[in-house]
C-alpha positions, 0 to 999 in steps of 0.5 A: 500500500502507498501511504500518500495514495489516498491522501492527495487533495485537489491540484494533486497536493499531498497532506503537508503542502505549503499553504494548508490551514495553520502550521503545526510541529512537523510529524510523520503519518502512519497509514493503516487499514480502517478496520485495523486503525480503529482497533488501535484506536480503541486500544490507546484510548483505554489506556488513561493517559492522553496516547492518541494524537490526531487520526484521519479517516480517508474513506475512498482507500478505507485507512486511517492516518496516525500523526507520528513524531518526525523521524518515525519514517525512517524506522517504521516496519509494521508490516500491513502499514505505511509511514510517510515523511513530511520532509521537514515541512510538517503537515498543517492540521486546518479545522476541516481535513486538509484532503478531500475526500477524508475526515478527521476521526480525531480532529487536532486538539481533541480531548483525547488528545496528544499532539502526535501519537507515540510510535512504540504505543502505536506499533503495540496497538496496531499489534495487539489490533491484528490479533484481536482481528484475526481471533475474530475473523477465525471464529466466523 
């Protein structure tokens, strides 16, 4: 799966464009399958402490986008996921969803919310989430 496939705007621009609503601390984006994204997120949110940071739903690729710390990218090898650089640009977090097409699962300065999601709680989520999902698939 391409990370950026399903997150391109109008003018073919990609989530972290110059020009895009407010700036905000550069992060990288994690890019999973719906269906195992919303596990993780129900996962981190159980944990008590703000773990989740802001999460995009893009419902024509059926994924959903973790904002991660910068530098996540480069060390990201969660098989069934893709994580993508911002090259240092950041990507701007507007009120609505910078890409047409998505929304924000959890928008930018949620109650829940972290600034970005930790990438070693994130990568034990998504774990934790396959195996929840393949238990479940199993029982069918």
């Amino acid at each position: 799966m391409e990370a950026s496939q399903g997150l391109r705007g109008t003018g073919g621009r990609r989530a972290g464009s110059a020009g895009e609503g407010n700036a905000a601390a550069p992060c990288d984006l994690v890019m999973v399958p719906a269906r195992q994204g919303l596990e993780a997120v129900d996962i981190l949110r159980r944990g008590g402490e703000p773990a989740v940071g802001p999460v995009i739903h893009d419902a024509p690729c059926d994924t959903l986008g973790f904002l991660v710390p910068p530098g996540t990218a480069a060390g990201w090898d969660v098989p069934g996921s893709a994580c993508t650089e911002t090259d240092g640009r950041g990507i701007k977090l507007p009120s609505d969803p910078p890409v047409v097409g998505t929304g924000w699962l959890l928008p930018p300065g949620a109650a829940s919310g972290a600034a970005v999601t930790d990438p070693a709680r994130l990568r034990r989520a998504l774990d934790e989430a396959a195996r929840t999902i393949e238990a479940a698939d199993s029982r069918s």
